[in-house]
C-alpha positions in Angstrom: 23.9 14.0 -18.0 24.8 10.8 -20.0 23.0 11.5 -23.2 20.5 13.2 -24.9 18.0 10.5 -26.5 16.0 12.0 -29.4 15.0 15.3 -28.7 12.7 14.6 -25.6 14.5 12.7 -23.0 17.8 12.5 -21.5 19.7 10.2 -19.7 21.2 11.3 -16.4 24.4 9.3 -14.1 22.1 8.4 -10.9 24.0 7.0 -8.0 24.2 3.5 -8.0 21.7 3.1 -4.7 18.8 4.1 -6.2 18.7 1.3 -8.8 14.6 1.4 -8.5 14.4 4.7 -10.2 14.5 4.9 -14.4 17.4 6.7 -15.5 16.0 8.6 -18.5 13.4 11.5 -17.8 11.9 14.1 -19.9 13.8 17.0 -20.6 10.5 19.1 -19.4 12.0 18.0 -16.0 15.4 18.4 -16.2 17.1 22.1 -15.9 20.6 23.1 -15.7 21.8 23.9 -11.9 22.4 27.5 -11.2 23.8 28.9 -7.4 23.0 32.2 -6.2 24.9 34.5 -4.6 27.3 32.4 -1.7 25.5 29.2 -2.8 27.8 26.0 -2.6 28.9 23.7 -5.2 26.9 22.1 -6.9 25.8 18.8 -5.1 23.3 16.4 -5.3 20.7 16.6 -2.3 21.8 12.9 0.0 19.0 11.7 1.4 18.8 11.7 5.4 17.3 8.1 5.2 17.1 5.2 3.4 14.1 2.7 2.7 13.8 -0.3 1.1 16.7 0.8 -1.2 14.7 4.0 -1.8 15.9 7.5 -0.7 13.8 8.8 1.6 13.9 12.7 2.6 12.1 14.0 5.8 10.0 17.3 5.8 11.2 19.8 8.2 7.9 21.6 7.5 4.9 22.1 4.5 4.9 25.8 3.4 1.9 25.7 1.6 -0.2 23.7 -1.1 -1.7 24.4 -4.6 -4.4 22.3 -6.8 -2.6 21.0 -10.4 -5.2 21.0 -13.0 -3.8 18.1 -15.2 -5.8 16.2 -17.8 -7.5 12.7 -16.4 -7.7 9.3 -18.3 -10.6 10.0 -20.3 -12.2 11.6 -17.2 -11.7 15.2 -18.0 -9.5 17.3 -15.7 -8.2 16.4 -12.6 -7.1 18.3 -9.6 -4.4 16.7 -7.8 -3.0 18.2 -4.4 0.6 19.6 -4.0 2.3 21.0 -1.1 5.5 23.0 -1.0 8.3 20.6 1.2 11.3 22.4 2.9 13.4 19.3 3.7 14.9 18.8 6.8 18.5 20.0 6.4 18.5 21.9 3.1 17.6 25.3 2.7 14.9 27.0 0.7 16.8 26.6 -2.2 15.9 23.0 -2.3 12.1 23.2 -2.0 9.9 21.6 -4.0 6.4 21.3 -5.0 5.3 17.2 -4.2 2.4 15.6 -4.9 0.5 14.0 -1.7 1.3 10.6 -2.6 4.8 11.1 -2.6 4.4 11.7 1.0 4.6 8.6 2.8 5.4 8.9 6.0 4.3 12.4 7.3 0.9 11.3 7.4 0.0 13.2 11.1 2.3 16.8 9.7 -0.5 16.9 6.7 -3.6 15.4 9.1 -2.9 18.5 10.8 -1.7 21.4 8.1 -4.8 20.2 6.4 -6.9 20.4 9.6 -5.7 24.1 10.4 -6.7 24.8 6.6 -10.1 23.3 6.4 -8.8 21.0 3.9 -10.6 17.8 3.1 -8.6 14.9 5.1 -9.1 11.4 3.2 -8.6 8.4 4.4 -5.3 8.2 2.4 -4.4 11.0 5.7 -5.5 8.6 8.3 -3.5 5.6 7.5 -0.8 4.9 9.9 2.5 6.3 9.2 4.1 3.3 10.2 6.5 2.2 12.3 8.7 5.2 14.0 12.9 5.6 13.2 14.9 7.6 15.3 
């Protein structure tokens, strides 16, 4: 952490490669790190890829998926799908709850998890995941 601004946000050191992402966030989303038991130092998760300047993280695997009730634009509330990410090469420490249009290029993973789930699959799913990397 840099700073604390006002009582609401703070403003955190973010390595210099992800220039594209603001520096200051709510402190609703920002907790103090604490290891368990045999846990390593404290260290930032590197991403496995980069693209477009952006850090981009693969999924090893989706664990599950939840509905966040959040309120709408003057449309009441709105249900927006989350799945639970393990990311390829951290442990279960480090997974998180993502919204589906985080997920950019895992497109066929979620075509499928949603498939075995009876989920609705939009046509946000069926877009092509773009061109492959090794």
């Amino acid at each position: 952490m840099i700073r604390l601004i006002g009582g609401s946000a703070v403003e955190l050191d973010l390595p210099k490669a992800w220039t594209r992402i603001h520096n200051v966030f709510h402190v609703s989303l920002v907790k103090k790190y604490r290891p368990g038991p045999g846990a390593p130092p404290c260290l930032p998760l590197q991403p496995l890829r980069w693209l477009d300047g952006e850090p981009l993280y693969e999924i090893e695997q989706l664990l599950g998926h939840h509905f966040e009730s959040r309120r709408g634009g003057g449309k009441g509330r709105k249900n927006r799908l989350e799945f639970l990410i393990r990311w390829r090469g951290y442990s279960s420490e480090n997974d998180t709850w993502e919204p589906r249009e985080n997920l950019l290029t895992c497109n066929e993973m979620i075509r499928d998890y949603k498939y075995a789930r009876s989920l609705e699959i939009t046509a946000f799913d069926e877009e092509d995941d773009g061109p492959s990397t090794p």
